[in-house]
N, C-alpha and C positions, 0 to 999 in steps of 0.2 A: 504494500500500500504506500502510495506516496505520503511524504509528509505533509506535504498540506492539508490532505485530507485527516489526515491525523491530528495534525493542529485544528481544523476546524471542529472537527467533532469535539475533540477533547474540550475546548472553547464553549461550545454549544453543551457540551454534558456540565461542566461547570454554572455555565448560567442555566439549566434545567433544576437543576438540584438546589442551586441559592432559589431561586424562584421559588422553587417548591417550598421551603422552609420555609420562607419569609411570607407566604400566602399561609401558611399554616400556622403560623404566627399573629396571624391576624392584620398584618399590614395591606394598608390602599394597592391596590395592584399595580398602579403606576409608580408608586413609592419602593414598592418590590420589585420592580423593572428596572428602574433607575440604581438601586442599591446592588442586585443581583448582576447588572453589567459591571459596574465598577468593581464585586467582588471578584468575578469573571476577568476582566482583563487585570489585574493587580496578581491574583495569581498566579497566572497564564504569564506575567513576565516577569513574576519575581523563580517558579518554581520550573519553566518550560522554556530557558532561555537554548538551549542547546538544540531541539527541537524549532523553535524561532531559526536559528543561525541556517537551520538545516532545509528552511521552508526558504529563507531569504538566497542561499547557494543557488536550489533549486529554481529558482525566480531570474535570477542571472543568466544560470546558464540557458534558459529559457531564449532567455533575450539575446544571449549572445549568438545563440548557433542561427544559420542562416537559412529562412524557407527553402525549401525544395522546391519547386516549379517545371514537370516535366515540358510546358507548353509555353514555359519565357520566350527561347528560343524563336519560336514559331511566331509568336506574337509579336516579337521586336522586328521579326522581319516585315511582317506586314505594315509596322509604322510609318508614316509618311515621313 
């Protein structure tokens, strides 16, 4: 599985779970929204920085490698 999706989820399991507590707690749902992301991202970058590094590589190298295009070719010749 890539990391990002890794990161993501784990992200998304973190704000499920504050959420869930904090609704069970009896707090305003938008109050528990607002609490439950900030718990969610404070986490996520004080306890998942290595996983971060590993989404952010991933992200790079993304960027750096160069489309493929089997029909470049083709099309640059028809350019006027």
């Amino acid at each position: 599985m890539s990391p990002w999706i890794q990161y993501t989820l784990l992200r998304l399991g973190l704000f499920a779970a504050s959420l869930g507590v904090l609704l069970a707690l009896q707090l305003d749902w938008w109050w528990a929204a607002i609490v439950a992301s900030i718990i969610a991202m404070t986490v996520s970058y004080i306890f998942f920085g290595k996983l971060r590094d590993a989404v952010a590589l991933d992200l790079a190298a993304r960027r750096e490698k160069p489309a493929v295009d089997p029909d470049a070719a083709a099309e640059d010749g028809l350019a006027p």
